[in-house]
N, C-alpha and C positions, 0 to 999 in steps of 0.2 A: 601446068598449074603452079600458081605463087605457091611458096612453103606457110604451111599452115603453122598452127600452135594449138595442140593438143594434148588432153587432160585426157586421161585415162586409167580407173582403180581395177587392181586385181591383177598386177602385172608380174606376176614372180611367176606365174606358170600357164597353161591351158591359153585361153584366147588371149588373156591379155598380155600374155609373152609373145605368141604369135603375133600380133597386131603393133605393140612396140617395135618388132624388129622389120618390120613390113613398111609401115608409115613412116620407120625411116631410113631405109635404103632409099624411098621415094625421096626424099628429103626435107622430112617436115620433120617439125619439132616437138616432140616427145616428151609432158611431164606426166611420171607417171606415180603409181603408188602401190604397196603389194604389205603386208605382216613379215614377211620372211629375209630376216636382213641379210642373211649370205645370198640371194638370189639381187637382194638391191642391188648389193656392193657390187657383184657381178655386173648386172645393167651400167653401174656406171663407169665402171672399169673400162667396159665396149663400147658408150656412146657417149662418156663426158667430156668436155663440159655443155656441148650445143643441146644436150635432151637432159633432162634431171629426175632424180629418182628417190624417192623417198619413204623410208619404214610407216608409214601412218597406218590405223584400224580403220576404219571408216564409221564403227560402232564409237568411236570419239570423239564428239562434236569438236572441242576444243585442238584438238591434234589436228583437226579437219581446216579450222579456221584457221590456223598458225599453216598449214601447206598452204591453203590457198592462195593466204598473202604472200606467201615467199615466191608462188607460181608468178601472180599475177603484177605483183614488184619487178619480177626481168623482164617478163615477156607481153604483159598486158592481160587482159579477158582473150580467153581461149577462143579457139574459132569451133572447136569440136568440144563437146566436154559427152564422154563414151564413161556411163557407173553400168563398168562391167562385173562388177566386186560379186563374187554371191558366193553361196554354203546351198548343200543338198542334206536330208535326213537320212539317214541309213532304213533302206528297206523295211519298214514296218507297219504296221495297221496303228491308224492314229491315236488308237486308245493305249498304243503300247509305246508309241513316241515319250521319250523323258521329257519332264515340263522345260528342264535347263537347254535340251537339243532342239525344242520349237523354238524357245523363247532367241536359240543364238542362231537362226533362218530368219526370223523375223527380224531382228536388231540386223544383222548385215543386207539381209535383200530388202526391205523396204524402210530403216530406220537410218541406214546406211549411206542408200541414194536420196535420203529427203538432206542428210547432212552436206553431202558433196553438194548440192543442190543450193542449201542456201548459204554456203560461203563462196562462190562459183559464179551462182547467177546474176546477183545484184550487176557485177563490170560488165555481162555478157548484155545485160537489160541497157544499162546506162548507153552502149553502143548503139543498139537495137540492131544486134548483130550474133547469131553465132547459134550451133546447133546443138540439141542436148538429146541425146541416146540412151534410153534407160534399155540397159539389156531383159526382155523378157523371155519367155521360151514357148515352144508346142504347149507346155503345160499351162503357160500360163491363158491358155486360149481350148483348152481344153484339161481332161483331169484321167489320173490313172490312180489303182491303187498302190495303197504303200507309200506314196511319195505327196502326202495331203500339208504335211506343211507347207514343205515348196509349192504345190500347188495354188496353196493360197496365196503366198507370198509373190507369184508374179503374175497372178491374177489382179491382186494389188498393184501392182507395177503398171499395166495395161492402165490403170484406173487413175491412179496417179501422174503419168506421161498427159493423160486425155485430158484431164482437169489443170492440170500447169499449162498446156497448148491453150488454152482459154483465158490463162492470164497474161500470157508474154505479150511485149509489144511485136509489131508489125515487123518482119523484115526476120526473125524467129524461128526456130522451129521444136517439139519436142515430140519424141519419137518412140514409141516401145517398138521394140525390136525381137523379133523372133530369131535370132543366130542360125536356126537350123541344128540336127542332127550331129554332133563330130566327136570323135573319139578324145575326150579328153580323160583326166582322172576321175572328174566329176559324174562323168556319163558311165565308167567305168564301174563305179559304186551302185549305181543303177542296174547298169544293165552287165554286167558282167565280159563274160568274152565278148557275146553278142555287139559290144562297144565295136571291137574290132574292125567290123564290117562297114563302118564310117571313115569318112575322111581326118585324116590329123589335124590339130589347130594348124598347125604351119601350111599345110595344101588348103585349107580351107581358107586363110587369110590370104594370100594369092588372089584371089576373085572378091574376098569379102570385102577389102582395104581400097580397092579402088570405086568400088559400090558405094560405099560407105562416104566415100568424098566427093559423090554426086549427090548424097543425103541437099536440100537446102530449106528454103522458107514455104515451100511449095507442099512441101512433104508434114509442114505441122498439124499435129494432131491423128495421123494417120498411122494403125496398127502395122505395122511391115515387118516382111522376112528376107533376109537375105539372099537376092539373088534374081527377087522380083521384081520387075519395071514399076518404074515411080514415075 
């Protein structure tokens, strides 16, 4: 497979640290984005100058628009653009959720990927080229208690993926994506030890990464989980 060009948010830890270092051992090209800037400097320390890595919120439109162009200035409209960026609520029944801890689920999981989305999309459209991954989850395809913001919010995501699949041109795809079960920190908050008994980001990207770049135009519009035949 040609080296691709790859947008990826949430990359300082869990999947999307996983999936950076994966996609480019293959030898694609890796821009990514994460909050945590000794994990950037780190990334770029390992893989600069061919991948690029950058401190952006994603909850910041304008931080969002100023990566983009810098993304799409070296390298063009991405082939992959993966908003894996997301926040979980700490264990609670939703009437005891803080207004500030919904409202900061909501701004990164669905106000997050509408940002990466539309300073992204427009080069990816102009091509009529290139595929777009909104990570979703089990939950967002079903519901547990305690965890009703997230719930909602990639509930949202499924709904959002399926309604941009309706607008892209031909040749497109836009994808919510179920990741599957894996012990990251995020799952950890959840589910305590019981995480353990899952696969690491790093075993799971193994299988996930090459999955993932058989994703194509075929596959738009379609809810999918990792691992299963498209």
């Amino acid at each position: 497979m040609s080296s691709k060009v790859i947008v990826i948010t949430g990359v300082s830890r869990g999947l999307g640290r996983a999936m950076s270092d994966s996609f480019i051992r293959l030898g694609h090209q890796v821009f990514g984005c994460g909050r945590s800037a000794q994990e950037i400097q780190v990334l770029n320390q390992l893989y600069g100058p061919h991948s690029h890595f950058a401190v952006v919120d994603v909850i910041d439109d304008q931080a969002v628009r100023e990566w983009a162009t810098h993304c799409i200035d070296l390298a063009g409209a991405p082939d992959f653009l993966l908003n894996n960026a997301a926040l979980v609520n700490k264990n609670a029944p939703l009437w005891e959720v803080p207004a500030d801890e919904f409202s900061a689920v909501i701004d990164v999981n669905i106000k997050g990927v509408a940002n990466v989305i539309r300073h992204f999309v427009p080069a990816m459209a102009a091509k009529k080229s290139g595929v777009i991954v909104n990570f979703s989850s089990g939950w967002g395809r079903s519901t547990d208690s305690e965890v009703a913001p997230y719930c909602a919010s990639k509930w949202a995501i499924e709904g959002l993926s399926k309604a941009l699949a309706q607008e892209l041109p031909k040749g497109m795809a836009s994808i919510p994506l179920n990741p599957g079960i894996i012990n990251t920190d995020m799952l950890r908050q959840s589910f305590g030890a019981q995480a353990g008994s899952y696969p690491t980001a790093d075993e799971w990207a193994e299988t996930a990464v090459p999955w993932l770049l058989s994703l194509s135009a075929k596959d738009n519009g379609r809810s999918l989980t990792v691992g299963e035949r498209h």
